[in-house]
C-alpha positions in Angstrom: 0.0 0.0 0.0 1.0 3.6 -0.7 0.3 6.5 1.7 0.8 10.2 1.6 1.2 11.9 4.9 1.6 15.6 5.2 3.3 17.3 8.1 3.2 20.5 9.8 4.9 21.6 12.7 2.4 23.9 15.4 0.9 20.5 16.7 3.4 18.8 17.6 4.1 17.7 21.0 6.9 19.9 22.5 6.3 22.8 20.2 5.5 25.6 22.8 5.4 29.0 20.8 5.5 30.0 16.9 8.3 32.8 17.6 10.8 29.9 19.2 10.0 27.2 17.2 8.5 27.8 13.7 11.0 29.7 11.6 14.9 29.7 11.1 15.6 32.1 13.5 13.9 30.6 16.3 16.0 29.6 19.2 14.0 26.2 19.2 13.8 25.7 15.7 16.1 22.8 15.3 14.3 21.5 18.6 11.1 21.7 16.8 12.7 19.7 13.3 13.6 17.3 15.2 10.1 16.4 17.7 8.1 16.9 14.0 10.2 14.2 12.2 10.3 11.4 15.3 6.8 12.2 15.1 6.1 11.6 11.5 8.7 8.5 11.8 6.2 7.1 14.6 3.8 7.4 12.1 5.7 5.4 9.6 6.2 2.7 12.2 2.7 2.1 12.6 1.9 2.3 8.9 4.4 -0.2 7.9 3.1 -2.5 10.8 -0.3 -2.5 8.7 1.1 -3.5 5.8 2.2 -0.3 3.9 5.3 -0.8 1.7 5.6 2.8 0.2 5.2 6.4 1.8 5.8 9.8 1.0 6.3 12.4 3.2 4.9 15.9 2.2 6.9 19.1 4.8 3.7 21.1 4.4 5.2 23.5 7.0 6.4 26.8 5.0 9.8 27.1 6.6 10.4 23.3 6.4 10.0 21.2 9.4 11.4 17.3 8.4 15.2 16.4 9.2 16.0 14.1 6.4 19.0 13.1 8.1 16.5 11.9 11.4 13.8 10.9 8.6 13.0 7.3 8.5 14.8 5.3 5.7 11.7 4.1 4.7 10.2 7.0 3.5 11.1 9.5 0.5 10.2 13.5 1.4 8.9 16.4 -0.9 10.5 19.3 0.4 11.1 22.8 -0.8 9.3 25.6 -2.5 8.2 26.8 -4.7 5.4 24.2 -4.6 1.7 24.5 -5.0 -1.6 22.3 -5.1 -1.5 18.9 -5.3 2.2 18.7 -3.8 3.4 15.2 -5.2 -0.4 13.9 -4.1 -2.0 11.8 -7.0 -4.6 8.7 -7.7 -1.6 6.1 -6.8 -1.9 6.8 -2.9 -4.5 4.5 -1.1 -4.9 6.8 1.7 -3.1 9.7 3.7 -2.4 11.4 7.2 -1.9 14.3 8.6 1.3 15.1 11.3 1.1 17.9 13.8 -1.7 19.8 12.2 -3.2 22.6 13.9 -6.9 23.8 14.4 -7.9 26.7 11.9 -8.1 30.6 12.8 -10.2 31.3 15.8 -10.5 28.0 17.3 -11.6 27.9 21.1 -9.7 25.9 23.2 -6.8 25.6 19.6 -3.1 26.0 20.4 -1.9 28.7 17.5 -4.4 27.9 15.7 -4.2 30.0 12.2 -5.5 29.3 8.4 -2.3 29.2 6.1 -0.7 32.4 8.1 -1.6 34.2 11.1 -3.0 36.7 9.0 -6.1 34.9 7.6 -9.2 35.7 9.8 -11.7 33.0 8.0 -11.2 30.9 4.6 -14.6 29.6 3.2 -15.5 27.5 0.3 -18.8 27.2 -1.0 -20.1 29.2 2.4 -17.9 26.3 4.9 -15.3 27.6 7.0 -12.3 25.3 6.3 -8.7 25.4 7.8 -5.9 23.5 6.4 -7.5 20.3 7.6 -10.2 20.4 5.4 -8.6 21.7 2.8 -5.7 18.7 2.7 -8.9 16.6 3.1 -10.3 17.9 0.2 -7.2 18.0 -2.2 -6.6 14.3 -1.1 -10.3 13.4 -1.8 -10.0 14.6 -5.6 -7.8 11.9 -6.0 -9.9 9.9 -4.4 -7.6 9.3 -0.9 -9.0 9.1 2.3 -7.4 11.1 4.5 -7.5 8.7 7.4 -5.5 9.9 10.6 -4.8 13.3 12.3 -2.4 13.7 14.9 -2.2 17.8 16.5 -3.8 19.3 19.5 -6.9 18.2 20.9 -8.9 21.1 19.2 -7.2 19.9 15.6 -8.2 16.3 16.4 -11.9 17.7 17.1 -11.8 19.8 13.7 -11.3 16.5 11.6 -13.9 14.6 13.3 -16.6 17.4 13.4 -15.5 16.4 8.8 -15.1 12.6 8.9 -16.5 11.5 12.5 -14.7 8.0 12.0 -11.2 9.6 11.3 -8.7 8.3 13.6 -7.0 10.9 15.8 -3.7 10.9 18.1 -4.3 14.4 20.7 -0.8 15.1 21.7 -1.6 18.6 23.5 -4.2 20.5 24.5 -4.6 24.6 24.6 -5.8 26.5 27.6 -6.8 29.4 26.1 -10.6 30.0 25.9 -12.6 32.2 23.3 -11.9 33.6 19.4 -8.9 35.6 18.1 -11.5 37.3 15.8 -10.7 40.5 14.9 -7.4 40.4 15.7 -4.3 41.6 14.1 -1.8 38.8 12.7 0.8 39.9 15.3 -1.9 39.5 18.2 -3.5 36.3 16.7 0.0 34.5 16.5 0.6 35.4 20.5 -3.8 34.4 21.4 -3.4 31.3 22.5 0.2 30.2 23.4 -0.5 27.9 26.1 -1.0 24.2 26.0 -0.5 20.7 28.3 1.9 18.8 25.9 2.1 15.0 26.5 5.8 14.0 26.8 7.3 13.5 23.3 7.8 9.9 23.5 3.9 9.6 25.1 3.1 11.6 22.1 5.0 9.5 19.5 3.6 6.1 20.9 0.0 7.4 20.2 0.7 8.2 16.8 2.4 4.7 15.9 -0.7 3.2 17.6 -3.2 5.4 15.9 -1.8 5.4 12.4 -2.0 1.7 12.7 -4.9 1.3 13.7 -6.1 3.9 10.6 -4.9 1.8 8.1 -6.5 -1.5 9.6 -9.6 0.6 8.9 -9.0 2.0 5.8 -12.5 0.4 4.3 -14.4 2.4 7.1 -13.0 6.1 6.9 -14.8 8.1 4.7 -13.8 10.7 2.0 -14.8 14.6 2.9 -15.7 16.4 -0.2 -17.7 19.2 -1.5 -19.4 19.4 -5.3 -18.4 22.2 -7.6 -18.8 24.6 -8.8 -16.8 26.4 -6.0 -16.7 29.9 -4.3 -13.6 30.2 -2.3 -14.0 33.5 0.4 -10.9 34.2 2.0 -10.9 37.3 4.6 -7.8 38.6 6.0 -6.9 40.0 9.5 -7.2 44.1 10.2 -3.1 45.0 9.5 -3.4 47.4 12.7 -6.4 47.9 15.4 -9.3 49.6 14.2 -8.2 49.0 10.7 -10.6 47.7 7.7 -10.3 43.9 7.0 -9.5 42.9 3.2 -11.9 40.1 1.6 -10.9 37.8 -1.7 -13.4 35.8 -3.4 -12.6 32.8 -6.4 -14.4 30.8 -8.4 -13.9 27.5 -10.1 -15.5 24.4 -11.3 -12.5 22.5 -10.3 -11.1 22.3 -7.0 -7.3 22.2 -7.8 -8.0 25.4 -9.9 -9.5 26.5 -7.2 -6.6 26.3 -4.7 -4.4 27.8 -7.0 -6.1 30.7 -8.6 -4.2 34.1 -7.2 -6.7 35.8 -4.8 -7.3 39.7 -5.5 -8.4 41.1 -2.0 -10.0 44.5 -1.4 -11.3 46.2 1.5 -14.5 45.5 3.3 -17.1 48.0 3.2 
């Protein structure tokens, strides 16, 4: 069996703060590289346990979050950019999984939680509010791949099931902070909510082994989330300073991968 599985890095166990952890010039950054991939290799464990004998790993995280040197040999990884919708993803895969995700902008109870950037208030397609998990379930599902395993913070995990209630899910953290970032600036909405209870790293890892086997065992059960064109994607951006006017983008398409990638043209709300 083949399987896709796409990482990110603001859900994984250990990763405490986006200014620390989630760029280059982060004190923790290598810290972080190196808790994403023994996550993502916990992952592979359990998937090759149930019988898969081919993976790709897709860094989704815009910096670059996998260690190929700590990778496991197993696995090949699409790194780099430029790279845009489907990223290496096609109708080969028989299903794929989703490493260290985060819940999307204004999440209650999310640990920095955001859409794409901190900067996106609300991304909508055809009138749903979507975050990066439903979008990676979507652009899986037009290939007709089951997204079927999330491991990220307990609010991430709760955003997959409220779109595939069977999906499995490894919670390897938990935010603290209560309420919606709405209407805040990027800046403020990065430092909302901050604050989490991590499980330790190995805790965390063993989860994700047992979960991501377990997803595969199940494959025949999990079902795809997808919408029907044609599309209208609405993507609204945060005020850039207090008081300031938020900036609203609308596409349309009758295909979702031309969807994704169309440039957006934003303007001012009235």
């Amino acid at each position: 069996m083949k399987i896709y599985i796409i990482t990110d890095l603001e859900g994984v166990a250990g990763v405490i703060n986006s200014k620390d952890y989630a760029t280059p010039e982060g004190r923790y950054y290598e810290i972080a590289r190196e808790l994403t991939t023994m996550e993502t290799n916990a992952a592979i464990e359990g998937l090759i346990e149930a019988g898969a004998d081919e993976i790709l790993v897709f860094d989704g995280h815009g910096h670059g979050a996998i260690n190929p040197l700590l990778l496991h040999p197993s696995a090949k990884l699409l790194a780099g950019r430029p790279l845009n919708y489907p990223f290496g993803c096609d109708e080969s895969f028989d299903a794929a999984l989703m490493i260290g995700q985060h819940a999307k902008s204004n999440t209650d109870g999310g640990h920095l939680c955001h859409t794409c950037s901190f900067k996106v208030e609300d991304l909508q397609i055809n009138g749903i509010s979507l975050g990066e998990i439903g979008l990676n379930m979507l652009f899986t599902a037009y290939f007709g791949v089951p997204m079927i395993m999330i491991s990220g913070d307990r609010a991430a995990c709760d955003e997959a099931k409220s779109l595939v209630p069977n999906i499995e899910t490894a919670p390897v953290k938990e935010g603290i902070k209560r309420g919606s970032a709405y209407g805040l600036t990027a800046e403020e909405n990065r430092l909302f909510n901050g604050a989490a209870i991590h499980l330790h790293p190995k805790r965390a890892r063993e989860l994700i082994k047992e979960k991501a086997k377990r997803a595969l065992e199940r494959l025949d059960e999990i079902e795809l989330f997808w919408l029907e064109p044609p599309y209208e994607l609405v993507s609204i951006l945060r005020p850039e300073a207090p008081g300031k006017p938020r900036r609203i983008a609308r596409v349309k398409s009758n295909d979702l991968l031309e969807l994704l990638r169309l440039p957006r043209k934003y303007e001012y709300m009235k």
